[in-house]
NUNU-427849 format. One record per residue: x, y, z of N, C-alpha, C in turn; residue in three letters. Coordinates in pm, 1 decimal, padded with zeros to 6 digits, always signed. Each point is the difference from the previous one (the first is absolute). Example, Ala and Ser with C-alpha at 12.3 -4.5 7.8 and 13.67 -1.06 7.14 Angstrom:
2
      n.xx      n.yy      n.zz     ca.xx     ca.yy     ca.zz      c.xx      c.yy      c.zz  code
  +01319.0  -00569.0  +00780.0  -00089.0  +00119.0  +00000.0  +00090.0  +00120.0  +00000.0   ALA
  -00035.0  +00105.0  -00072.0  +00082.0  +00119.0  +00006.0  -00077.0  +00109.0  +00073.0   SER
% end
This chain:
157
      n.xx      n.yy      n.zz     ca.xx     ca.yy     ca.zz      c.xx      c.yy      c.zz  code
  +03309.5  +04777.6  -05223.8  -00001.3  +00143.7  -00021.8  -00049.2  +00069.6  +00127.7   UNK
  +00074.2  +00146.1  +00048.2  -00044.9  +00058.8  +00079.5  -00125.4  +00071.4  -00003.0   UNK
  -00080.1  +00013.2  +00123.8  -00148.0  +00016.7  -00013.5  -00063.3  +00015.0  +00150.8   UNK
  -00095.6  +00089.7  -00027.7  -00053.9  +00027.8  +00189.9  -00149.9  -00112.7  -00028.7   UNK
  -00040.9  -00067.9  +00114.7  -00090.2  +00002.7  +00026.2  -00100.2  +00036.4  +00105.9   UNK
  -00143.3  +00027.7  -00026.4  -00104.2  +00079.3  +00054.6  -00004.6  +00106.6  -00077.8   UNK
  -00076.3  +00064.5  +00123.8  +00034.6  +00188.7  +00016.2  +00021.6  +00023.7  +00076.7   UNK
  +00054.4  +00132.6  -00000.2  +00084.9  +00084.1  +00103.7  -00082.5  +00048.4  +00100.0   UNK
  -00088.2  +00013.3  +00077.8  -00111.0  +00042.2  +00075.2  +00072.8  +00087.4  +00136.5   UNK
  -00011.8  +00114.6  +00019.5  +00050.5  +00079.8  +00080.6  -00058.9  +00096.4  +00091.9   UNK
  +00046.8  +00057.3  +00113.8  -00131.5  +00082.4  +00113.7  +00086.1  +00104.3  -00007.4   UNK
  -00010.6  +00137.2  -00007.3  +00065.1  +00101.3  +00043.5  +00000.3  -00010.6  +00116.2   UNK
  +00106.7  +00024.8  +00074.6  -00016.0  +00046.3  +00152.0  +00031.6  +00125.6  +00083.1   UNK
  -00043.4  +00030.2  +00076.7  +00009.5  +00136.4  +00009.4  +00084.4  +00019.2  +00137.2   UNK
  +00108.0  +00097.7  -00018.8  +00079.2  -00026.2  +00127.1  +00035.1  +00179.9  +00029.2   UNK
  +00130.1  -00033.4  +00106.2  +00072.1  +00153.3  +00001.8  +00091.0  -00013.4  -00141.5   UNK
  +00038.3  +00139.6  -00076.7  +00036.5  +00040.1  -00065.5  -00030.2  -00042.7  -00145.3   UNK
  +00049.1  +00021.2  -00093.7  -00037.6  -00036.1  -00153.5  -00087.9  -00144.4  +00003.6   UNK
  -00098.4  -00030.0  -00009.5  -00045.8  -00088.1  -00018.5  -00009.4  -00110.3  -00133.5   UNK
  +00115.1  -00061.4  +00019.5  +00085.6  -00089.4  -00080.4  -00000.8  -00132.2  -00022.5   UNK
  -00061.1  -00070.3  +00151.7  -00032.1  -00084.3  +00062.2  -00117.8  -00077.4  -00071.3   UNK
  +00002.8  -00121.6  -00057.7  -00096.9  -00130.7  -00028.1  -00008.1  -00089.3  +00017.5   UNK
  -00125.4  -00036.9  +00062.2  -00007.7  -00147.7  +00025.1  -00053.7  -00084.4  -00097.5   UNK
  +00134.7  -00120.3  -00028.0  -00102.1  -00088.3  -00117.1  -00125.5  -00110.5  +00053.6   UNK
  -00114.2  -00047.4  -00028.6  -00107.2  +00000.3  +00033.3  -00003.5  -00137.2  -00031.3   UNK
  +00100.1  -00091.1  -00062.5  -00035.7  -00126.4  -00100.7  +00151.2  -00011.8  -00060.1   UNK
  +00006.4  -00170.6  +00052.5  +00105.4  -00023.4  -00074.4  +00070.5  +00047.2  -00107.4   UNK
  +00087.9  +00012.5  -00026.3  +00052.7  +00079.4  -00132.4  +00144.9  -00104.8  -00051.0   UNK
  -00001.4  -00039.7  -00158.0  +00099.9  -00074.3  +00042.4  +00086.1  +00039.5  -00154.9   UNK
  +00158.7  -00052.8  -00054.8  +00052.5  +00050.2  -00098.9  +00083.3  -00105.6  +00025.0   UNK
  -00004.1  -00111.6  -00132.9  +00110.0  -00118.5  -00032.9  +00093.1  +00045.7  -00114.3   UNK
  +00116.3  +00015.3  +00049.8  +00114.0  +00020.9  -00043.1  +00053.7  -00078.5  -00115.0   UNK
  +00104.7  +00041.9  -00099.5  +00030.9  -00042.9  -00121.0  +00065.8  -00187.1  +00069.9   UNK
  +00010.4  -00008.7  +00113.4  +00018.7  -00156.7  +00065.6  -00044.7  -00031.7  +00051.0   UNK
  -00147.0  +00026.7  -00031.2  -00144.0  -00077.5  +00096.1  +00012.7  +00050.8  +00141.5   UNK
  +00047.8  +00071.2  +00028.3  -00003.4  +00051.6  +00159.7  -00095.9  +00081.2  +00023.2   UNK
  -00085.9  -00041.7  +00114.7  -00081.0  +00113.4  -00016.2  -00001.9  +00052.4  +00157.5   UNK
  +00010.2  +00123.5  -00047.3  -00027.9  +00122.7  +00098.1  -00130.0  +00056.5  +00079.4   UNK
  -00016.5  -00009.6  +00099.0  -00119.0  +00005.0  +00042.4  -00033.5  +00156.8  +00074.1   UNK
  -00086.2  +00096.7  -00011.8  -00024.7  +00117.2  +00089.5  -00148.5  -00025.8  +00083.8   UNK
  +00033.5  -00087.2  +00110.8  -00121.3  -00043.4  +00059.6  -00093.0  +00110.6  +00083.3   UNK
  -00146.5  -00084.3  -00013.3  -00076.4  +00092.8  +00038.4  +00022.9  +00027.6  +00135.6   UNK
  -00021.1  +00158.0  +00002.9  +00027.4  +00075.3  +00169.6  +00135.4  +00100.0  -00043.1   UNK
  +00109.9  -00054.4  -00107.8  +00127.6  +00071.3  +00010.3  -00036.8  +00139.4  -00007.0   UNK
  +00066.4  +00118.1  +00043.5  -00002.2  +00108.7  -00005.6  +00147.0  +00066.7  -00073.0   UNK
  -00043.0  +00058.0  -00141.7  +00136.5  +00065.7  -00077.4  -00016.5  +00120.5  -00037.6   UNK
  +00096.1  +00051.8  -00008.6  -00008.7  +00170.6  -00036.1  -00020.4  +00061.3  -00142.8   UNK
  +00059.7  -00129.0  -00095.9  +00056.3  +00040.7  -00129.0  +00147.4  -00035.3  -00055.1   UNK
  -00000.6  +00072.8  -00092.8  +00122.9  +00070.1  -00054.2  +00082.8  +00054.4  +00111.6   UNK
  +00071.5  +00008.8  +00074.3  +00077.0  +00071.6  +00101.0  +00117.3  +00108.1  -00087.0   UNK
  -00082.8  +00064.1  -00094.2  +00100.1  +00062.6  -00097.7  -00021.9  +00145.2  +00068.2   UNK
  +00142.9  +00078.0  -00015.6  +00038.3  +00152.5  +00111.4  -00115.3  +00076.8  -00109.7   UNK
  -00075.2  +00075.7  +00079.1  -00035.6  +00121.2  -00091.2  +00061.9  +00104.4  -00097.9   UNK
  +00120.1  -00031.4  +00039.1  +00086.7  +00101.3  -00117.9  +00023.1  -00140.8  -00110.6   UNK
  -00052.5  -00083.4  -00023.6  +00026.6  -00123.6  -00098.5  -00107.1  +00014.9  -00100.7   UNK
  -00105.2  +00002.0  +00067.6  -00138.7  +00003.8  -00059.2  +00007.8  +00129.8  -00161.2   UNK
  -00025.4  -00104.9  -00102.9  -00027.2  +00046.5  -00124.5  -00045.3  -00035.0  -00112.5   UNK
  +00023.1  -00011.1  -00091.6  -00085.3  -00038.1  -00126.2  +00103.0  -00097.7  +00013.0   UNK
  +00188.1  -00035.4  +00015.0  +00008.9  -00108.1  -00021.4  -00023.7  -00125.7  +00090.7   UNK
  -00006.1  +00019.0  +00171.5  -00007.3  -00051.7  +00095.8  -00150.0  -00069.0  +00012.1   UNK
  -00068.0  +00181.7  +00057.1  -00133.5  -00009.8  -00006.5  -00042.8  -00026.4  +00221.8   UNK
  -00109.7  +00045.9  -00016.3  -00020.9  +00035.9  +00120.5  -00037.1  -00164.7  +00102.2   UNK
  -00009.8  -00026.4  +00123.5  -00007.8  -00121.0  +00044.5  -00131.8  -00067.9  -00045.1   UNK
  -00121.8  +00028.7  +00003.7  -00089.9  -00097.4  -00073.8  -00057.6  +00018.9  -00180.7   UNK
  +00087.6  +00047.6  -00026.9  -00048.6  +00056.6  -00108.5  +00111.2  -00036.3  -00139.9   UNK
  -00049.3  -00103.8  -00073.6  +00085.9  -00045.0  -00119.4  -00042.2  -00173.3  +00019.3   UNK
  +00099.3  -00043.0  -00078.4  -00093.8  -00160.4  +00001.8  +00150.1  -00087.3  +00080.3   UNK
  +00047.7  +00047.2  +00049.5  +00072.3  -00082.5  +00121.5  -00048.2  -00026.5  +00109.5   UNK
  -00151.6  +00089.0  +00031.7  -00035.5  +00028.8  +00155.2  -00048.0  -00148.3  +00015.2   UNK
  -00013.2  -00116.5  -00036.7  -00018.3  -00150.5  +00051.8  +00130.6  -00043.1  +00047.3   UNK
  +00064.2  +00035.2  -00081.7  +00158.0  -00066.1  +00044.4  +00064.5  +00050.5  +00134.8   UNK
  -00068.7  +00156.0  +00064.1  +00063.6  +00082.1  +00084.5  -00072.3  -00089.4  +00107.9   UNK
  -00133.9  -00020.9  -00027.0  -00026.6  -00096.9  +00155.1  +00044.5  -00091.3  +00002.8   UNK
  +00063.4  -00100.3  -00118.2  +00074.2  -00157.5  -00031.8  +00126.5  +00034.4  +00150.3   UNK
  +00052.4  +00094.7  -00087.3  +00147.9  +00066.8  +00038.6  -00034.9  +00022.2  +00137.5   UNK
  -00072.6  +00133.7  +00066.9  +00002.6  +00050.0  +00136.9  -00039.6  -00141.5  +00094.9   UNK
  -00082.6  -00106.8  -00040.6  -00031.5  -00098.0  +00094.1  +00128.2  -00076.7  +00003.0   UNK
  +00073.8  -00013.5  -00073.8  +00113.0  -00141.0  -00018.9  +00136.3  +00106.1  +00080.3   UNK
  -00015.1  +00110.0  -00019.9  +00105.3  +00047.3  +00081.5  -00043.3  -00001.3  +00132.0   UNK
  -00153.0  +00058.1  +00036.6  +00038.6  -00049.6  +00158.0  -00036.9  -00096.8  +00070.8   UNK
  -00041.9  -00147.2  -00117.5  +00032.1  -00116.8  +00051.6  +00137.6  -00033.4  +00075.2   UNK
  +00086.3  +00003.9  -00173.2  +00134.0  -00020.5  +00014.8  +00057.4  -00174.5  +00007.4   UNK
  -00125.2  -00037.2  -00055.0  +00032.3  -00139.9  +00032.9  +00104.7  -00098.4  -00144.3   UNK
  +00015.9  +00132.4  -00106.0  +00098.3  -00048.1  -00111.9  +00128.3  +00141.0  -00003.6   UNK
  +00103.8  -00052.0  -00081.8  +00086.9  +00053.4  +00018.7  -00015.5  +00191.9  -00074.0   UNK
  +00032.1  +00047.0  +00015.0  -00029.7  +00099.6  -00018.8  +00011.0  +00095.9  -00155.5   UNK
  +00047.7  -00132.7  -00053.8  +00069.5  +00019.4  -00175.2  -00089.7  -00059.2  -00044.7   UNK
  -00045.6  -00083.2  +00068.5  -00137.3  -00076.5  -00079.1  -00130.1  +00079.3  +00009.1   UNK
  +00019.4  +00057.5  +00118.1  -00162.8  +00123.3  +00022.4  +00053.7  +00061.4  -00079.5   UNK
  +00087.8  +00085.9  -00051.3  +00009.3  +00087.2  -00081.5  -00020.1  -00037.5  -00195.3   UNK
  +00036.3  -00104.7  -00004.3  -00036.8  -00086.5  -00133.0  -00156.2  -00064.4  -00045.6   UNK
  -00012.5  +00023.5  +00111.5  -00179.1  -00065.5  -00018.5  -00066.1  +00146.5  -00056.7   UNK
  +00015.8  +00119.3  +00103.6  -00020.4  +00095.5  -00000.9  -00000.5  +00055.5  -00153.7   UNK
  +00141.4  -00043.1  -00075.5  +00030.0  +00027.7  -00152.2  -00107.0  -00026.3  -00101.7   UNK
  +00013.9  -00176.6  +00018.0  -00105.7  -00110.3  -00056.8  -00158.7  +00065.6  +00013.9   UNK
  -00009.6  +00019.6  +00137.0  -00130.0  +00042.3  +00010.7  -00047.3  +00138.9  -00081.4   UNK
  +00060.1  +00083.5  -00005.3  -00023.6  +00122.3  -00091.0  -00001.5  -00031.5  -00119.1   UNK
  +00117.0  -00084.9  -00090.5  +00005.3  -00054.3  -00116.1  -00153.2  -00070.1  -00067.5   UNK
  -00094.5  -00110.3  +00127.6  -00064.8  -00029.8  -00018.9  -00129.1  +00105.8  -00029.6   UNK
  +00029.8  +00072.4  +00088.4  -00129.5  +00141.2  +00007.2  +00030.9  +00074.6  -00113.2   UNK
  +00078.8  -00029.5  -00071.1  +00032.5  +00112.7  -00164.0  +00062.1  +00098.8  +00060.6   UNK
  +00039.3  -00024.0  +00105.3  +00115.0  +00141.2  -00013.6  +00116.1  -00022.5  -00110.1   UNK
  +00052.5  +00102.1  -00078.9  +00077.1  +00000.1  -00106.7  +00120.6  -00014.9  +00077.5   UNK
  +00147.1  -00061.2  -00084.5  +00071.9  -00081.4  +00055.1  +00060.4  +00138.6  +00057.1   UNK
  +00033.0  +00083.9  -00054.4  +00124.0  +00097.7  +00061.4  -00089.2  +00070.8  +00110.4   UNK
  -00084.0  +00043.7  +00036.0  -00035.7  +00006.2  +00096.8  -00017.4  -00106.3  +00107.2   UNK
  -00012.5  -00119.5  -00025.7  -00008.0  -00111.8  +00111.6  +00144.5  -00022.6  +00014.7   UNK
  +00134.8  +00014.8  -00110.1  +00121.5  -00029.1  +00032.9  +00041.6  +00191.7  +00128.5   UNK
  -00048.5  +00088.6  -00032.8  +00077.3  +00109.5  +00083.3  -00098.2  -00022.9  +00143.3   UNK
  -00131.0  -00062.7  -00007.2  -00026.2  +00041.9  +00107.0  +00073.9  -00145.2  +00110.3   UNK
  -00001.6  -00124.9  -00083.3  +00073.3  -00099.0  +00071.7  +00131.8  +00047.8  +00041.7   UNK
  +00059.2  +00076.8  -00096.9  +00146.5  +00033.6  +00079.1  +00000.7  +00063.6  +00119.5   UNK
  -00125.6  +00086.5  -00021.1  -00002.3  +00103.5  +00119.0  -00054.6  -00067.1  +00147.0   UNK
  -00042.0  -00114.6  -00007.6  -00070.9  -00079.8  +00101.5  +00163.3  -00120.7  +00063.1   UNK
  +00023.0  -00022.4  -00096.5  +00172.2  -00085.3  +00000.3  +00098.7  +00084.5  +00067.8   UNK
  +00014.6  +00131.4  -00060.1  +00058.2  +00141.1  +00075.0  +00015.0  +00021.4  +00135.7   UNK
  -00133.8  +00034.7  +00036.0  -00062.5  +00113.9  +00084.0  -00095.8  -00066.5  +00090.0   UNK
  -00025.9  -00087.7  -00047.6  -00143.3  -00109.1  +00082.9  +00051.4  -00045.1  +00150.9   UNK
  -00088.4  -00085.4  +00051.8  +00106.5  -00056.6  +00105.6  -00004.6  -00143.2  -00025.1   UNK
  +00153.4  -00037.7  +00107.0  +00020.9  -00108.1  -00031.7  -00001.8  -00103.2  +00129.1   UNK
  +00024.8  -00133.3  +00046.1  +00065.7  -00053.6  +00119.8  +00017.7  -00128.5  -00067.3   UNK
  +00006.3  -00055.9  +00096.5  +00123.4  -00141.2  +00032.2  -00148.1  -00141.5  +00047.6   UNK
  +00004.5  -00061.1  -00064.4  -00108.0  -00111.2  +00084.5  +00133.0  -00080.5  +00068.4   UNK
  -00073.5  -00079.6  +00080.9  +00077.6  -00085.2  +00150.4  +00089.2  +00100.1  +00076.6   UNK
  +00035.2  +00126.4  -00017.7  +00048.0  +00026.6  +00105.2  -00027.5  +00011.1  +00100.6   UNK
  +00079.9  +00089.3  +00123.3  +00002.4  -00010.7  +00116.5  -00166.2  +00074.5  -00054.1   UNK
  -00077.1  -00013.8  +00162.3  -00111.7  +00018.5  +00029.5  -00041.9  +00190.6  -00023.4   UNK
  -00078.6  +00029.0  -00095.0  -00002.6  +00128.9  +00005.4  -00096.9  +00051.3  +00122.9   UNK
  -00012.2  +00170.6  +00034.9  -00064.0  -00010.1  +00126.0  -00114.2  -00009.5  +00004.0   UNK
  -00026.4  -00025.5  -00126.0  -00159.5  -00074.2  +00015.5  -00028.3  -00132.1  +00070.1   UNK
  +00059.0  -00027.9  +00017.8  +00064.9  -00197.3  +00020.3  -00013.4  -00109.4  -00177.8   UNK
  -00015.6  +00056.7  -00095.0  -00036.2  -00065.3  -00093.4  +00066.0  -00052.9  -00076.0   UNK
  +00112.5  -00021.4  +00015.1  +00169.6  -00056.7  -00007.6  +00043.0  +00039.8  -00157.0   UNK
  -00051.8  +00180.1  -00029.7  +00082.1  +00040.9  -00128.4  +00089.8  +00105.3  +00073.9   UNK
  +00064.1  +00012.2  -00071.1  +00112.5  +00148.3  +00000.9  -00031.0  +00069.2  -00065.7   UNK
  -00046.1  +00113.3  +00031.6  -00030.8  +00106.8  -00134.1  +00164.7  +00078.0  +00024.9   UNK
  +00061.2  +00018.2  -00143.7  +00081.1  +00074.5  -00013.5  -00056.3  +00111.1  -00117.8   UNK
  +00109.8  +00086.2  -00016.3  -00043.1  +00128.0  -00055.2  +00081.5  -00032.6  -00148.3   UNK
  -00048.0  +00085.7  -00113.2  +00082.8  -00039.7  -00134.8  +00041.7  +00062.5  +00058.5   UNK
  +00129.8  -00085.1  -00127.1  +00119.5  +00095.1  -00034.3  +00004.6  +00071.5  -00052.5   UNK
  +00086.7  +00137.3  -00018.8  -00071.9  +00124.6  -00057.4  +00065.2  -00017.2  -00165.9   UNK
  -00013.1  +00043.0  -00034.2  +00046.3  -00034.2  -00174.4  +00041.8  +00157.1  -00012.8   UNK
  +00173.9  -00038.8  -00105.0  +00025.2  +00094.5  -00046.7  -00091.4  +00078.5  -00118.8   UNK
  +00019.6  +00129.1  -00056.7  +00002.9  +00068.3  -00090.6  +00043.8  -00029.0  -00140.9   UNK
  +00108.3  -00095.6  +00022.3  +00067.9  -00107.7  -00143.1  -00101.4  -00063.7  +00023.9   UNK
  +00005.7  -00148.8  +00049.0  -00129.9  -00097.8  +00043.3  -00120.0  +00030.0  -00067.2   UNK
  -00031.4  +00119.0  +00018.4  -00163.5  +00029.5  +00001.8  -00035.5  +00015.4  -00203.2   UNK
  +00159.3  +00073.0  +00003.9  -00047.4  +00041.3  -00176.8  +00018.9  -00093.5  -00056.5   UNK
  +00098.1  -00088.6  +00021.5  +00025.3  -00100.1  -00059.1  -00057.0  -00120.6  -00014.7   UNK
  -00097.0  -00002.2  +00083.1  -00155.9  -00103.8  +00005.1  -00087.2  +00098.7  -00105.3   UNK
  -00003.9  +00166.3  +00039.0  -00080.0  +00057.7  -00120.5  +00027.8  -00048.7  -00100.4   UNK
  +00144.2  -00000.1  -00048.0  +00052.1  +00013.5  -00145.3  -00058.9  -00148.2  -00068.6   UNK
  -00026.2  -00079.9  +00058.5  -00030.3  -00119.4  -00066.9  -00167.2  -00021.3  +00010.9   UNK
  -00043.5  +00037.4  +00118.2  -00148.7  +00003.6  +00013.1  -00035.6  +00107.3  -00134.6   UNK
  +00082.5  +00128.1  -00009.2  -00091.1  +00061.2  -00143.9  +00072.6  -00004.3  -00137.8   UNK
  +00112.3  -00120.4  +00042.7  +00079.2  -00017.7  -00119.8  +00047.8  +00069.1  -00036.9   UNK
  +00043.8  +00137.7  +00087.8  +00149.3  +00103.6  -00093.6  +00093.8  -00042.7  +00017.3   UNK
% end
């Protein structure tokens, strides 16, 4: 069964502009519905939720605030690892909210929206200019059909 262990232990940090910025302080870790476990090691620095301010609401909900905010540091560290494929950061991400009691239709719209809109790349490719041999590519943009039609089954109309 999926499940975090520790606690989440975190530093505000204080920078230029919105101060968004945390450092986790202590291992942080979340084993996946296939024993995988995800690690947000101590030192990582994550923002959150990377959700647009025009998103933010009673159904979304603001970046640290609702019971996904463990999963958002799971999520923000494994994306800019990058060291698994990028369907799998986004599925842990699911699992991990599921585990935190987020209710399913909210963990299914906000996973879509991370599957969507998130970013994505390529492991083994050519050398990105980091030298760290990923490709970050950009999603693909999803139609207007696409989008409802993942609604229509995520709220079952």
């Amino acid at each position: 069964m999926a499940h975090f262990e520790g606690v989440l232990q975190t530093e505000w940090l204080v920078h230029a502009g919105p101060d968004r910025k945390m450092k986790v302080l202590k291992n942080f870790t979340f084993v996946d519905d296939q024993g995988k476990r995800w690690v947000a090691p101590k030192g990582s620095v994550v923002d959150g939720a990377s959700i647009p301010p025009e998103l933010w609401s009673s159904v979304i909900g603001t970046p640290f605030v609702g019971d996904y905010r463990r999963a958002t540091v799971l999520h923000d560290v494994a994306c800019q690892q990058r060291v698994e494929p990028h369907k799998a950061v986004h599925r842990m991400f699911y699992e991990a909210m599921i585990a935190d009691g987020v209710d399913e239709i909210r963990a299914q719209v906000m996973y879509l929206a991370v599957r969507s809109f998130g970013p994505t790349w390529s492991l083994g490719a050519a050398r990105g200019a980091d030298g760290s041999g990923l490709e970050t590519t950009r999603s693909t943009a999803v139609t207007i059909d696409q989008l409802e039609a993942a609604l229509d089954v995520i709220l079952a109309e």
